[in-house]
N, C-alpha and C positions, 0 to 999 in steps of 0.2 A: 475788760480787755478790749483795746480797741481792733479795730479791723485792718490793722496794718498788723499787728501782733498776731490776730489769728489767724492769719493767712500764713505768716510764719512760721507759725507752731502745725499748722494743716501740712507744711511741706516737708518740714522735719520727719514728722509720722509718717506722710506716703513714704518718705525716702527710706527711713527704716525698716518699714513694711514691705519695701522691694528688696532689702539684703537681705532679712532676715529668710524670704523670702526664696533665695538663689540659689540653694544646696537641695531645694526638692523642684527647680528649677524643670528637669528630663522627667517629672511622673508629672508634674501638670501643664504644661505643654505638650501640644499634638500637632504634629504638620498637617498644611492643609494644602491641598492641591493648588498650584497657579494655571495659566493659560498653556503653560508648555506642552511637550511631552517628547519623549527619544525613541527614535525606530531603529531600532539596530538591525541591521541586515544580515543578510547570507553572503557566504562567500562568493563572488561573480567569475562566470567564464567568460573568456574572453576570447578572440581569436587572435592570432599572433600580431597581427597589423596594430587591431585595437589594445594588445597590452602593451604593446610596442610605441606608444601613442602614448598611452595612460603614464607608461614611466616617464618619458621624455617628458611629460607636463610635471609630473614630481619632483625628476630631479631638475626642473627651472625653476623649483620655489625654494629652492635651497641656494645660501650663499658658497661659496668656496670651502671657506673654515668650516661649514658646518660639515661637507662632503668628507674632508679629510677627517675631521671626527669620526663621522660616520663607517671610517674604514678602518679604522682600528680595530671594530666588531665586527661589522657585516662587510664580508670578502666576498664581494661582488662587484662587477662593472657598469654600469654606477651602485655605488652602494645603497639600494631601494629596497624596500618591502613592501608584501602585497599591501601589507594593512596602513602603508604610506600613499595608495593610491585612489583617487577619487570617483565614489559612484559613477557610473555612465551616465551620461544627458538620461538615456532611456528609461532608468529607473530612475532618478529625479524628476522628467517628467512625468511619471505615473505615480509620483505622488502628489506633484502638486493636482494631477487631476483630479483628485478628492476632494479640493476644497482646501486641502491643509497649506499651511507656508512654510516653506524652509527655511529657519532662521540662521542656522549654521550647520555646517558639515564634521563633523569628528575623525577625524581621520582614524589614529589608533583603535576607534574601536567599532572603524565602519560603523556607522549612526550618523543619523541627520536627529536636529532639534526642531519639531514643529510646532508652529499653532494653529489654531482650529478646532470649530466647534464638535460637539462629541459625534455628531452622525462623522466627520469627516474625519475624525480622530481613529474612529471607529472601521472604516472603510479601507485608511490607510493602513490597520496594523492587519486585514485579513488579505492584504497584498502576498503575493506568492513569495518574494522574497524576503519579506520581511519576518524575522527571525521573532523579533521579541517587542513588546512594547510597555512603558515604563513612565508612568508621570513624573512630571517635576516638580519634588516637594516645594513649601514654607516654613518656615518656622521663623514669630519672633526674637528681632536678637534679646538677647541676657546676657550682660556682660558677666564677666570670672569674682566669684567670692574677692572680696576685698583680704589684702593680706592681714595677719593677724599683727597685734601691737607690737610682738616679739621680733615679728621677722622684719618689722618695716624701720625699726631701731637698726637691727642687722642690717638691712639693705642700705643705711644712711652711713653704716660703720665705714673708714676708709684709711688705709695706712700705704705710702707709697714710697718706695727708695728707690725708685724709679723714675726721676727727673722728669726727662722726655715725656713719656707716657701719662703725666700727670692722673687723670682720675681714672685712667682707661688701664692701669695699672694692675692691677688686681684680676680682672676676668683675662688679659690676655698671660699674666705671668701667670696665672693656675694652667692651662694648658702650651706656656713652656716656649711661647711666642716669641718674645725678647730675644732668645736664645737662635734662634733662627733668623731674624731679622738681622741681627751681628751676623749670622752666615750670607748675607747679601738678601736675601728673598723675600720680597712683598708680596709676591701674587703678578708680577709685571709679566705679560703676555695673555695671561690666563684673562680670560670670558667670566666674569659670573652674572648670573639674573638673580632678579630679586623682584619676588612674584607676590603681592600684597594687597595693602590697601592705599590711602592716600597717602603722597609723597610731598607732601607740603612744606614749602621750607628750605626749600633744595640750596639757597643761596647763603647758608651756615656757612661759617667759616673754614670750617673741618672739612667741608667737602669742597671747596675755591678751584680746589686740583684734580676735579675727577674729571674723567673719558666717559660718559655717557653715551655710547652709540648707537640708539634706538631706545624709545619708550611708546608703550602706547596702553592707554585705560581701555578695557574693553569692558566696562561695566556701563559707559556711555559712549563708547566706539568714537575715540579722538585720541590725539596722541599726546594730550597733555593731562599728566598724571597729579600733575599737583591740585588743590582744592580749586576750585573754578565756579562753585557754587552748582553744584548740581550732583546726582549721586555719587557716595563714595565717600564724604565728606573725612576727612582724619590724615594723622601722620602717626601714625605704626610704621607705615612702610621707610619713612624718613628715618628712625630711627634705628628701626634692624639696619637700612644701608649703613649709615652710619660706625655703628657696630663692626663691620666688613670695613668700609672704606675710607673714613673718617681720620682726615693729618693734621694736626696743628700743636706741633711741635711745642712740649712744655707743658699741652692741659689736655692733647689726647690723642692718642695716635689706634687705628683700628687695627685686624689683625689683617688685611692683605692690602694696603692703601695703595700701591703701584698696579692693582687690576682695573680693568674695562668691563663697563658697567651694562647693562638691558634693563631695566626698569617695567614691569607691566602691574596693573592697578585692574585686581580680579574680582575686588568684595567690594559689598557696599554696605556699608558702616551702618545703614538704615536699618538692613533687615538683616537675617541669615537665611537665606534662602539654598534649598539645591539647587537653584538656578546658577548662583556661582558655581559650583564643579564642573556647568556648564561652562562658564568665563575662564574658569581656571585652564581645563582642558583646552580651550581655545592659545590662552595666554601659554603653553606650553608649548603648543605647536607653532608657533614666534618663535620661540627661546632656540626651539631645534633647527627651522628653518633660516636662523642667522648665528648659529655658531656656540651657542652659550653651552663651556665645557660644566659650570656648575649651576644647577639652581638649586637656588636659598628661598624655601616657601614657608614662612610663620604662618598655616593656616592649618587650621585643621578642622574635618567635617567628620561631626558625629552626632549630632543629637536625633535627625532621622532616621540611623540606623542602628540596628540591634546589634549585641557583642558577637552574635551568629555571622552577621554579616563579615565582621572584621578577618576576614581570611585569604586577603590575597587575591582575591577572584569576583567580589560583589561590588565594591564602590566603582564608582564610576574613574573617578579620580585615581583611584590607585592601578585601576588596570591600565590604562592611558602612560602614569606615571612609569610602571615596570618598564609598558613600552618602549617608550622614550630611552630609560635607564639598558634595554638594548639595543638603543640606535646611539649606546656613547657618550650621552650626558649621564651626568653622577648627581642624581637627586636627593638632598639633604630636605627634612622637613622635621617642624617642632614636633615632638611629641602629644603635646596639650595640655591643659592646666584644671584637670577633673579629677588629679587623684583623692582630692577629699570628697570626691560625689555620691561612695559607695557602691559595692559592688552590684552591675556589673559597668556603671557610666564610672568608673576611676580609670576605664581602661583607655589606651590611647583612638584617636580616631584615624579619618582615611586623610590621607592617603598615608600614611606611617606603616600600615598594618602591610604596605609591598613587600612582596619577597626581596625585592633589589634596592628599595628606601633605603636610604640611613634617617633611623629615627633618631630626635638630638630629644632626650631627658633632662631632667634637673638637678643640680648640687648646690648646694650655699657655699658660702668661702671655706667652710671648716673641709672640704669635701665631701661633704656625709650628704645622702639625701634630700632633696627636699620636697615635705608633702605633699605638694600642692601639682607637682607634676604629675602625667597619666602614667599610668605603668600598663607594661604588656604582662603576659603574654599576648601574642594575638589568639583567636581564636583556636586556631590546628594548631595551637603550642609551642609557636617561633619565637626564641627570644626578642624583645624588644621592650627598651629599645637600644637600640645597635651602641649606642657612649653617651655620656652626661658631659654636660656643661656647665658654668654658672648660673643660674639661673637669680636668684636674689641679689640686688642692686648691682647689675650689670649698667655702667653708663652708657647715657649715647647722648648725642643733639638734643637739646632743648628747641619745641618745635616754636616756644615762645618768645623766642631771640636769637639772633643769629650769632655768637659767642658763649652762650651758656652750654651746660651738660648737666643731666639729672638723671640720678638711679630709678633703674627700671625691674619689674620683674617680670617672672615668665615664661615657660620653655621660647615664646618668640625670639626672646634674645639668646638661650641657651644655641638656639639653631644659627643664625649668624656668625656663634662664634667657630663652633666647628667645622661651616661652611670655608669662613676662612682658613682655620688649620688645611683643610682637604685643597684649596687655591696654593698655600706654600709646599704642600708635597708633591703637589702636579706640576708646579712647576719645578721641581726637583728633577722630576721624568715627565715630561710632556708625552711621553708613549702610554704613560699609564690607563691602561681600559678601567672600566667602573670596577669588574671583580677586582681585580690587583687591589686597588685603591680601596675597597672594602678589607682587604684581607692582609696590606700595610696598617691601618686604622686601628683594626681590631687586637692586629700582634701588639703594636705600641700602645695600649691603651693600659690602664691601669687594672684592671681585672678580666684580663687577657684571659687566665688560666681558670675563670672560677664566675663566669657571665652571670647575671642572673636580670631579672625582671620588674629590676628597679634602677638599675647603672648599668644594663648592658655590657658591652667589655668594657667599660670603667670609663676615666678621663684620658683623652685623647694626651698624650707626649708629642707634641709638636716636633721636636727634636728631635726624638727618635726617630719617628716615621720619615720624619727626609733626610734621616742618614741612609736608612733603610733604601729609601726610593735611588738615593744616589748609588747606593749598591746594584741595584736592579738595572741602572743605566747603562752602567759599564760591564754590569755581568754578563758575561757569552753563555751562561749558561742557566736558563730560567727557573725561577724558584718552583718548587713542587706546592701543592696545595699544604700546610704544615699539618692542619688538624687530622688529613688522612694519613699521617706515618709516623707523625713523632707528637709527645708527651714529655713535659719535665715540670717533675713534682719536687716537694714543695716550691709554690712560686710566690712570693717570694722565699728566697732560701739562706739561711745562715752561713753553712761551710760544708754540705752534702750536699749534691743536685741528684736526683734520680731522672737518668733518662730511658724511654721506653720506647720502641722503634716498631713501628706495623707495617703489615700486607708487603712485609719479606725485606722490608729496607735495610741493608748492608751497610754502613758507614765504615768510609775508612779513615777517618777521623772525624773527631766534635773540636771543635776551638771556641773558645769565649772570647769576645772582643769586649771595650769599652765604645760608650758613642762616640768617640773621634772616630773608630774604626782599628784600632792600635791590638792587635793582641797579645791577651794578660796573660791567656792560657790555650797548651794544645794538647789533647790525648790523642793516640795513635793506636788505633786498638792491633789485634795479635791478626797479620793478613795472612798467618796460614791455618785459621781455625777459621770454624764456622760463628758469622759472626753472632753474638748472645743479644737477644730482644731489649733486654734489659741492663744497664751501663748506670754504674753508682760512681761519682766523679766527686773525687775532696779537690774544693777550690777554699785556699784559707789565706786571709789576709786583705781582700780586695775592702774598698770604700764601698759605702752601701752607697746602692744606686743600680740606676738599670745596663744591664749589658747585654750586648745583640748572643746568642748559640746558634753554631752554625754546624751542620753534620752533611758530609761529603761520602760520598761512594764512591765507586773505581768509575761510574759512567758518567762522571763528574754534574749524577745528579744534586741539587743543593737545597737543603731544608734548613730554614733559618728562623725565630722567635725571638721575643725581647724577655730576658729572667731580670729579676730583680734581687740586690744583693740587700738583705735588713743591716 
């Protein structure tokens, strides 16, 4: 054999030796400490002048758009929060008096990032105000098990009656896209970020028409995200945009192609380090301080931490995220691609595991499942993740040409798609605050009435949910939370609907509508009896399909879901 040959057959073996390798990937890897570490503070008193001060520098870091965001939630003048506001010089400087450096500030979770050696490390965290102190893990990357022979035939599968849309065809008509688009709506006004890795590539053809209005890499602190030869290296992030904002009429249209883009570049393709949740957290507070109504993050952080942690309250990233998601932006994130890692790493990681995330899961084209994504619950037992997408040979940009598209898999792209869906309902209601928009979502989804920990409320109905939202615009009268008062079993339903009414709700009538809005049917119940909790309604005759149930009371409260006719 000569030595060209065994070199060959050497590379083969190592290569096979790292897959076979990747599924016990989280028990032989250990993070190891880097130079960082995070102080997270106490909460600070201030004197009126000084908070007076403190705000007025907050709200100058914020564009316009962002403010008005911002006011949807927080009803205040300006709409600021303490945890929006920045350390005093005073305790900045008494940290750096230790020796340490302050690499960056955190806003959402009052923290600084420092380095310095352990005396100084050490020094700083027995600071009187300093709450808590936390290094900042390592870990080598390991890329995702390779897909199996079956699925990667599946993900090449492609059938399209969809002209326009050519290969993009299939992931946006499984959540119902097309159908909205003929109702006029791309996503035109709406903000979305798209918070990633390298954006390489950017001059594809699919994207010739985008609004970029701000990017910057903070994994090398410059503002140009595409490959540059220095860390970061890749185009993931090229292709989730893609996925979102990608037109080229005939071979691929994405699902909000008329929105305006923020770009930030958080990972570096080198390592996996927790130092990104660092960048990320950083890169987030960009997206809020110029306006970004959605961010679309394909990352997820978990091999540092334990499934204990996944609860809402430990990652760094996720609490930061909640944050945010109450200063008004609507944070979509993939769920992750560990469901074959066994229990307890099949579970999703951070920042997903938020109380206010929308976690985006995975389906193949058949709709069913697919393995390879993380499933919830989280920790304290919250469904996640919140709706499923495509996840198997989702197209996007070929980062190898600037005309090409090639199937991809992965909740990364399962999340783009949804992000988009949520850009077409917002803009249906630009009022719409993050809960709303959680809880149109969840009604219009396909397993609305029956969640569980593998598809969340199901596959998003693009369609439905912005008839829904268009409802909500023009309604004078604001929908009720549904899941606290009403129930209607079976869903989907043949030719009985049982509806069931809590915590004293009265209806003085239920009506069924179709998605245009047309109604097919109205019951009037008896208004001089008391009304009965329980309402069994024969609706016979209609096309199977989904229709909005609305039930009204004399205070012309309104509770409304989406049933589905088999």
């Amino acid at each position: 054999m000569n030595g060209k040959l065994k070199l060959i057959c050497l590379c083969i073996l190592l290569l096979q030796i790292r897959l076979s390798a990747q599924d016990t990937r989280q028990m032989d890897l250990k993070p190891v400490p880097t130079d960082k570490h995070w102080l997270f503070l106490t909460p600070e008193t201030r004197s009126q002048g000084e908070l007076a001060d403190a705000i007025r520098e907050a709200e100058s870091s914020f564009t316009e758009r962002s403010l008005i965001r911002r006011q949807k939630v927080i009803h205040t003048n300006p709409p600021i929060r303490e945890c929006d506001l920045l350390p005093s010089q005073p305790r900045l400087a008494a940290i750096e008096s230790t020796g340490c450096k302050i690499e960056r500030v955190l806003r959402y979770l009052n923290a600084v990032t420092v380095t310095g050696n352990s005396t100084a490390i050490s020094e700083a965290s027995y600071l009187g105000f300093v709450e808590a102190s936390r290094p900042v893990m390592a870990l080598p990357r390991i890329t995702s098990p390779e897909l199996s022979q079956e699925e990667t035939e599946s993900a090449t599968h492609f059938i399209s009656d969809a002209e326009d849309y050519g290969q993009s065809y299939n992931q946006v008509a499984l959540v119902n896209i097309p159908a909205v688009h003929n109702r006029g709506y791309r996503g035109s006004d709406i903000i979305i970020g798209v918070q990633d890795t390298g954006f390489d590539n950017l001059g594809h053809v699919c994207l010739s028409h985008i609004e970029i209005l701000a990017a910057y890499d903070f994994v090398n602190n410059d503002p140009e995200v595409g490959n540059q030869h220095d860390m970061g290296l890749g185009a993931h992030g090229l292709r989730v945009l893609t996925v979102i904002a990608g037109l080229d009429s005939g071979n691929f249209i994405g699902a909000a192609p008329s929105a305006q883009f923020i770009l930030t570049k958080t990972e570096n393709s080198e390592w996996e380090r927790r130092v990104e949740e660092d960048d990320w957290v950083a890169g987030l507070w960009f997206h809020d301080s110029l306006g970004t109504d959605i961010l679309s993050s394909s990352l997820s952080y978990r091999d540092w931490y334990r499934y204990e942690d996944l609860n809402g309250e430990t990652a760094v990233t996720t609490i930061a995220a909640d944050s945010a998601v109450g200063a008004g932006m609507i944070i979509v994130n993939s769920a992750g691609n560990t469901g074959r890692d066994g229990y307890p790493f099949s579970k999703i990681g951070a920042p997903s595991d938020g109380n206010l995330v929308i976690s985006v899961g995975g389906v193949i084209s058949d709709s069913t499942h697919w393995g390879g994504a993380s499933q919830g619950p989280t920790f304290d037992g919250r469904i996640k993740p919140e709706v499923s997408t495509l996840s198997v040979g989702v197209y996007s940009a070929n980062n190898y040409s600037q005309v090409g598209y090639m199937p991809r898999n992965g909740t990364s792209y399962a999340c783009p798609l949804a992000s988009g869906v949520i850009a077409l309902i917002l803009e249906a209601n630009p009022q719409l605050t993050p809960i709303q928009m959680r809880q149109i979502l969840f009604e219009t989804s396909s397993h609305s009435n029956r969640p569980d920990t593998l598809y969340g409320y199901g596959i998003p109905d693009a369609l439905a949910a912005v008839i829904m939202a268009e409802a909500m615009s023009v309604s004078s009268t604001p929908l009720l939370p549904v899941e606290n008062y009403m129930t209607a079993y079976p869903n989907p339903f043949n030719s009985v609907l049982n509806v069931r009414f809590k915590h004293g709700f009265a209806p003085e009538f239920i009506e069924l509508r179709d998605l245009r809005g047309r109604i097919v049917s109205k019951y009037y119940l008896n208004s001089g009896q008391i009304q009965p909790e329980n309402v069994r309604l024969a609706f016979g005759g209609f096309a199977s399909g989904g229709y909005f149930l609305s039930a009204r009371d004399k205070r012309t409260n309104v509770l409304q879901k989406v049933v589905f006719v088999r």
